[in-house]
C-alpha positions in Angstrom: 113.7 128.4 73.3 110.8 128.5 70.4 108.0 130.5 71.2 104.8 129.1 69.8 102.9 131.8 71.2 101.5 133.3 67.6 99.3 130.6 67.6 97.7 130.3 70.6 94.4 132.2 69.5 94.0 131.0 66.0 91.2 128.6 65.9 91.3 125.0 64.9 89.7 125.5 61.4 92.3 127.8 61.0 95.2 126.6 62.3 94.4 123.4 60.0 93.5 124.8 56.7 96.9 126.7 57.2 99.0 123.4 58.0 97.2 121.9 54.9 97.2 124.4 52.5 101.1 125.3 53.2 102.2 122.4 54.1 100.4 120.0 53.1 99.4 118.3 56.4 96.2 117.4 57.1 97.0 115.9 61.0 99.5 114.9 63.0 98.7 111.8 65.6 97.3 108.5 64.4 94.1 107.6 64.5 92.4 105.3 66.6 92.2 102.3 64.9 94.4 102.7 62.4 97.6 100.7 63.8 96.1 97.2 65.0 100.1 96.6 66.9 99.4 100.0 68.4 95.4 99.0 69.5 96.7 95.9 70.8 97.5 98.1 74.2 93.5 98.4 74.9 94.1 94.9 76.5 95.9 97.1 79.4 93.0 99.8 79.0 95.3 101.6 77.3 94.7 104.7 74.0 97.4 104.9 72.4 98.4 107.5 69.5 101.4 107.5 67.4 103.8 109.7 65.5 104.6 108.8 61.9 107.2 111.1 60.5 108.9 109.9 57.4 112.3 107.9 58.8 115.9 108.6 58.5 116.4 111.0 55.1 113.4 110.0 52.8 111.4 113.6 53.5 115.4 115.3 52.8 115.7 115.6 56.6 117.8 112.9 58.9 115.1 112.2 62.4 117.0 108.6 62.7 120.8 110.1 63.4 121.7 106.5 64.7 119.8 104.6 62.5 122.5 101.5 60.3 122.2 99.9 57.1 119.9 97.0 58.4 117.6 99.2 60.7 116.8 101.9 57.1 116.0 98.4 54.8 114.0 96.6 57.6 112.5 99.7 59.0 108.0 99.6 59.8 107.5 102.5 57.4 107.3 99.7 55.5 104.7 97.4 57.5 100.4 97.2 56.6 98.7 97.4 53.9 100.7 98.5 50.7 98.0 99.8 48.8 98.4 102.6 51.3 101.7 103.3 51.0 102.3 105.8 48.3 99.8 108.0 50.2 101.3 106.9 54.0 104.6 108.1 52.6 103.4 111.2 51.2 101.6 112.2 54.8 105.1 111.4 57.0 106.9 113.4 54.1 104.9 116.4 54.7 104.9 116.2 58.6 108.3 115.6 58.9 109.0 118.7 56.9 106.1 121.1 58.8 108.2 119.7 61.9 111.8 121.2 60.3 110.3 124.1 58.4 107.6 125.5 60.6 108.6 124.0 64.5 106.1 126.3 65.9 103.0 125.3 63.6 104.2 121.9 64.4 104.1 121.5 68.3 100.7 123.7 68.1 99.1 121.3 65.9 100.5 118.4 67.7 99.7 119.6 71.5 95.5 120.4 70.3 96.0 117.0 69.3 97.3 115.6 72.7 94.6 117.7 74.7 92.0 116.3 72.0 93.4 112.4 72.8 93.6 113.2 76.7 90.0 114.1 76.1 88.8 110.9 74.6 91.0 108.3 77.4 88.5 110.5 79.7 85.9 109.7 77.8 86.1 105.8 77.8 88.2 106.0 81.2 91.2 104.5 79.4 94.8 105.6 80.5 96.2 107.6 77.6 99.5 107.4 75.7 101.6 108.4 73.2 104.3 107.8 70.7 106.1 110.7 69.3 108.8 108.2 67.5 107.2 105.6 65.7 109.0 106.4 62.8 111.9 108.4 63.7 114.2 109.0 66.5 114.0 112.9 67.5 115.3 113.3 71.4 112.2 115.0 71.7 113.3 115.8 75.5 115.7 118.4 74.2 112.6 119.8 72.0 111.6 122.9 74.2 109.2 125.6 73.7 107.4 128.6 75.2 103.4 129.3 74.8 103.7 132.8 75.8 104.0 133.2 79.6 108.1 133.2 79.4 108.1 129.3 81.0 109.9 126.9 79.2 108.0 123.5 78.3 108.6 120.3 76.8 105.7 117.5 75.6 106.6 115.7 78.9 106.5 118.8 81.6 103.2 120.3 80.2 101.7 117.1 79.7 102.4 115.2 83.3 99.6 113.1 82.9 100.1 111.8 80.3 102.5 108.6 79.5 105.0 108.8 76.2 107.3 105.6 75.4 109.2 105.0 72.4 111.8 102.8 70.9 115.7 104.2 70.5 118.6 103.7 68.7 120.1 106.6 70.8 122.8 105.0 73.7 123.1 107.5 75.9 120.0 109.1 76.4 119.6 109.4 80.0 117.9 111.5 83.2 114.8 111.4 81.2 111.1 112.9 82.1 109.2 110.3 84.5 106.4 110.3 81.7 108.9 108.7 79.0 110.0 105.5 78.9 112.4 104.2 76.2 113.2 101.1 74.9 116.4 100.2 73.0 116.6 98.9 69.6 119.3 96.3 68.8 120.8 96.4 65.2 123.2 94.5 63.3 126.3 96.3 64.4 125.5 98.3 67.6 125.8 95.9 70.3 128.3 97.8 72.5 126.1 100.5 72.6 123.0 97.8 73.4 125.0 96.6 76.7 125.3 100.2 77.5 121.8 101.1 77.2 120.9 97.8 78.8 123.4 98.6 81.6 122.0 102.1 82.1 118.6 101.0 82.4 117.1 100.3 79.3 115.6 97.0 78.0 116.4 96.0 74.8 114.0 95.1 71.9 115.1 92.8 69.2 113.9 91.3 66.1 113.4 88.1 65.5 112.1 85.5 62.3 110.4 83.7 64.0 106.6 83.5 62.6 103.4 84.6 63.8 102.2 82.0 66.4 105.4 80.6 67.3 107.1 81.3 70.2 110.2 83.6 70.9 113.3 82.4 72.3 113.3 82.1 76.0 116.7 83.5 76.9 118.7 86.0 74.6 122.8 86.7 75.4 124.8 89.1 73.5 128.8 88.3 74.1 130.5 91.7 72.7 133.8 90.5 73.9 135.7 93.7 75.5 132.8 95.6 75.5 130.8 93.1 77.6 128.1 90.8 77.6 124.5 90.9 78.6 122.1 87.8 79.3 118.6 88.1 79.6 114.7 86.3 79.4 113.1 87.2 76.4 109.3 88.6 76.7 107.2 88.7 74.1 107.1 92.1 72.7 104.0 91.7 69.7 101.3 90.8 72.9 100.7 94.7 73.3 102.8 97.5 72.2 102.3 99.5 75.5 106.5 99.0 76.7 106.1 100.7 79.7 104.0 97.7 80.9 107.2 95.5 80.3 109.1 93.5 82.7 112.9 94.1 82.9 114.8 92.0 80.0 113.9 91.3 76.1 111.5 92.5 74.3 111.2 90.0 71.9 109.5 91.4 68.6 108.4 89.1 65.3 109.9 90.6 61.8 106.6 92.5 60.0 107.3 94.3 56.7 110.7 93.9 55.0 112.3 92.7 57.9 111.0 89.5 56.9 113.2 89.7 54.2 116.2 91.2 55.8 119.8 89.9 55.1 122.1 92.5 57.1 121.7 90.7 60.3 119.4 93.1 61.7 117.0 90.1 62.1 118.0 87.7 64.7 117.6 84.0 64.4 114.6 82.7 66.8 114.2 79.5 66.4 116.3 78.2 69.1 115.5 78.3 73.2 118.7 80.4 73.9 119.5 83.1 71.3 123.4 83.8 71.4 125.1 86.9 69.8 128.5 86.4 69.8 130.9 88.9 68.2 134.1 88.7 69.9 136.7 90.4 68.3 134.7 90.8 65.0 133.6 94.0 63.9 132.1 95.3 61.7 129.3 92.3 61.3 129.3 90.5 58.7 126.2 88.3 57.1 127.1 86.0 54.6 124.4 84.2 52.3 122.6 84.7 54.0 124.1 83.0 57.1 126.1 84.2 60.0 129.4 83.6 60.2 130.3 80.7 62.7 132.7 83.0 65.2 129.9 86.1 64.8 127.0 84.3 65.9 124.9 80.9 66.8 121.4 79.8 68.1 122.1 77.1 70.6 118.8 74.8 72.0 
């Protein structure tokens, strides 16, 4: 268990001009504001902060263990403004490697900034929230530390109050804190482990091309052959970003960044009512042309 304790007296200025001047980190959470998807949850009175570490192996460190081919090229490091990327990926470098290099410093930084967001909800008597994994895909449950008093915390036990949800690529992550709520990501070549999640609990998000205004497909079925099938309504995921709020099924989400451009089959067809996934025997996916293969996949009205 890490014991974070050394920090506990040293003041904020100090505490910061350390992370900076070391590490090159001048904060960790979001700011408000800053992530209009992320805003979108003040329509459920919800202030929401995310997490931006820099995904799967660009800071030299792997947070996305489960991440595939389609998930890295498609992935929302990518989304906003691009003028601001050079310096966005700079900032989610450096966090991610405070976060490897100095865990400690890290969780310090990052639970002042917690206390600091709890504050605010307060303030404008708003529910708060975070997400730790907008970026990355750290089973931050397992990530457990000690402030000094020899009791072992996570995020989740010393923050009760506080609601955490996040997206996953991770299958079997179960028995999870009642203050994090996860939502499974569908790629272009883990649908077994999609009807497991889905089957344990989870609802599944999933990326489709359909455009901005248009609807989703109502009804989304993935046939895996041996390993199952699941058949669900689809709910539109881009209304607010606040999953916990979500009903059972899903989560429908419009491509954003180069997802709009994908050609691994990551992105799913939506222009049909009923979006079918059929892989039967096949494995691993294949997309060709830019087209699916007719025995791998169809949209059906």
């Amino acid at each position: 268990m890490l014991n974070i304790s050394r920090y506990q007296n040293w003041s904020k200025k100090r505490l910061m001009d350390h992370a900076r001047l070391a590490y090159g980190v001048n904060s960790l959470l979001g700011r408000i504001g800053a992530n209009p998807k992320i805003d979108k949850n003040g329509k459920l009175n919800v202030l929401t902060l995310p997490l931006h570490l820099a995904p799967h192996e660009l800071s030299g460190f792997n947070v996305c263990a489960s991440a595939t081919t389609g998930c890295i090229l498609a992935c929302l490091h990518t989304a906003g403004n691009p003028a601001y990327m050079a310096q966005k990926e700079k900032s989610r470098i450096a966090r991610t490697r405070l976060y490897f290099a100095n865990r400690a410093l890290f969780l310090e930084i990052l639970r002042r900034e917690i206390k600091a967001l709890l504050r605010r909800a307060t303030a404008l008597d708003m529910r708060p929230a975070v997400r730790l994994n907008a970026t990355s895909d750290i089973k931050w449950e397992f990530v457990r530390y000690d402030i000094g008093s020899g009791k072992e915390f996570t995020l989740f036990s010393e923050f009760p109050q506080l609601q955490f949800y996040d997206y996953t690529k991770h299958s079997n992550r179960k028995n999870l804190p009642a203050n994090y709520h996860l939502t499974f990501s569908l790629a272009e070549n883990n649908h077994a482990q999609a009807i497991e999640a889905f089957n344990n609990g989870m609802n599944l998000a999933v990326v489709f091309d359909t455009k901005r205004g248009q609807a989703l497909p109502e009804q989304f079925t993935i046939d895996a052959g041996r390993a199952g099938k699941i058949s669900a309504p689809v709910f539109d995921g881009d209304y607010t970003d606040y999953r916990p709020s979500d009903k059972r099924g899903i989560i429908g989400l419009r491509a954003k960044g180069d997802a709009r451009h994908d050609k691994s089959g990551f992105v799913n067809i939506g222009s049909a009512r009923h979006c079918i996934v059929n892989i039967g025997q096949a494995a691993p996916f294949e997309f060709i042309g830019g087209k699916w293969p007719a025995n791998q996949k169809k949209a059906s009205a």
